[in-house]
Every structure is written in C-alpha cells, then in structure tokens.
C-alpha positions, 0 to 999 in steps of 0.5 A, a space after each residue: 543630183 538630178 531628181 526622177 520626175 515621177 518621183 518628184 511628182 509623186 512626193 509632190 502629190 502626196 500628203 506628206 508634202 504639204 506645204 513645202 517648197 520645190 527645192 525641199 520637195 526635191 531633196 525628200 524625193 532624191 532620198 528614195 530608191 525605186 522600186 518594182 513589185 508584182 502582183 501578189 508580191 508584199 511591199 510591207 510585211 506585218 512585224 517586220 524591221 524595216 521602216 522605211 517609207 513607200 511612197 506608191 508611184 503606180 499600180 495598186 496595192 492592199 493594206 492587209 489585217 492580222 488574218 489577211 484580210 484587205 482593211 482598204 486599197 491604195 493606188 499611186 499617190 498613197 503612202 505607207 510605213 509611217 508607223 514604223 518611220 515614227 515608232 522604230 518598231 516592226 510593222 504594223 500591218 502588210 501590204 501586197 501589190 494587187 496590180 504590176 507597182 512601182 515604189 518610192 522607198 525612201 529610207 527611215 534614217 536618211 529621213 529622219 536625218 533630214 528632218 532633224 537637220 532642216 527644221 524647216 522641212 522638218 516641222 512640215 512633215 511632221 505636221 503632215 504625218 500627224 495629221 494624217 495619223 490623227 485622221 487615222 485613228 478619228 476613223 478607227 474611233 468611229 468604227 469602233 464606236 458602230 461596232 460597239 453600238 451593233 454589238 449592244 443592240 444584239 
C-alpha cells in the first residue's frame, strides 16, 4: 500500500513516533483515513464513543473544557484521542477546528491491533503515549498546586 506523504510526515513529526523505524512508521500512518474539517466544526466531541485517534496534519484547532472554554490550541503536528485510545471510554474533552484542518484519523482498533500483534511497535507507542500522558498530568499537578496556593492566600 502506498502511503500519503503528508500522512507519513506527520506520524513522522509526532510524539507518538519516537523511536521507531520507517517501515513501522508507514504502517501506523497506512492506519489512517483523512479527514477534512471547517472551522467551527468539532474533531472530538466530550463524552463521546469514538476513540479514534487524530493526528493534526493542518490548521488549528482548540482543546475545549466542560464550559466551552479553550484549555489550549493546537496546530499540525499535535494529537488528540489518547485518552479514549487507551481507556475505551467516552471522550474526555472537545475539540474544535478554529482554521480550515486536515486530519489523520487513524482507528482505535486497528491500532490497538497493531500494537498488540508487533510488540516492537507496540512497546514504542506505548512508551510514547505514556510519556506524553505523565507530561500531562506533571502540568495538571503544578496548576493544581498554584490554585491552591492562591486560594490559601485569600
């Protein structure tokens, strides 16, 4: 199967690709399906079933809170989904294209599948994806440790 260039570029250029070879960054990206979005349009809706993975190949798009507010942007090269990839359970946040985005959306179960039948592969992107998720919730905990600290001061 020939693979999109720009869809390998961008699996290439993402975190989740660290590490591995061409050839098994080829066969995550022959996974995917693109996708086009405008703006305004949701990518990811909170609570969601989907659990597919996003990999932004272009424009930007906003990661949005319970209430709609925009918790941060991201642009070509971020992705989105790892939550429900991992956990199988509904979304936990929304994102929206704030610009014209262009999406790899690369199936749960097809990665799943590739990740449970090459252990090579497997382990990267797991390795990958908890890093990426320890780096996450390292944040979270040093939000949470300001507001705290503001809140005891008030």
């Amino acid at each position: 199967m020939v693979v999109d260039e720009a869809c390998r570029e961008a699996v290439a250029g993402s975190y989740l690709a660290r590490g591995l070879e061409p050839a098994a960054i080829d066969r995550v990206a022959e996974l995917g399906a693109r996708r086009a979005f405008v703006p305004g349009e949701p990518l990811l809706r909170r609570n969601a079933p989907d659990d597919d993975l996003h990999i932004l190949l272009a424009g930007r798009a906003r990661v949005m809170g319970r209430t709609g507010e925009t918790l941060h942007e991201i642009a070509a090269g971020s992705v989105v989904g790892e939550i429900a990839l991992l956990d199988r359970r509904p979304r936990s946040a929304s994102v929206e294209a704030i610009t014209a985005c262009d999406v790899l959306a690369i199936p749960a179960s097809q990665l799943l599948e590739l990740i449970e039948s090459d252990t090579a592969i497997g382990v990267v992107i797991l390795k990958n994806l908890a890093g990426l998720l320890c780096e996450r919730l390292r944040s979270t905990s040093a939000q949470l440790d300001t507001v705290l600290v503001l809140q005891a001061h008030c």
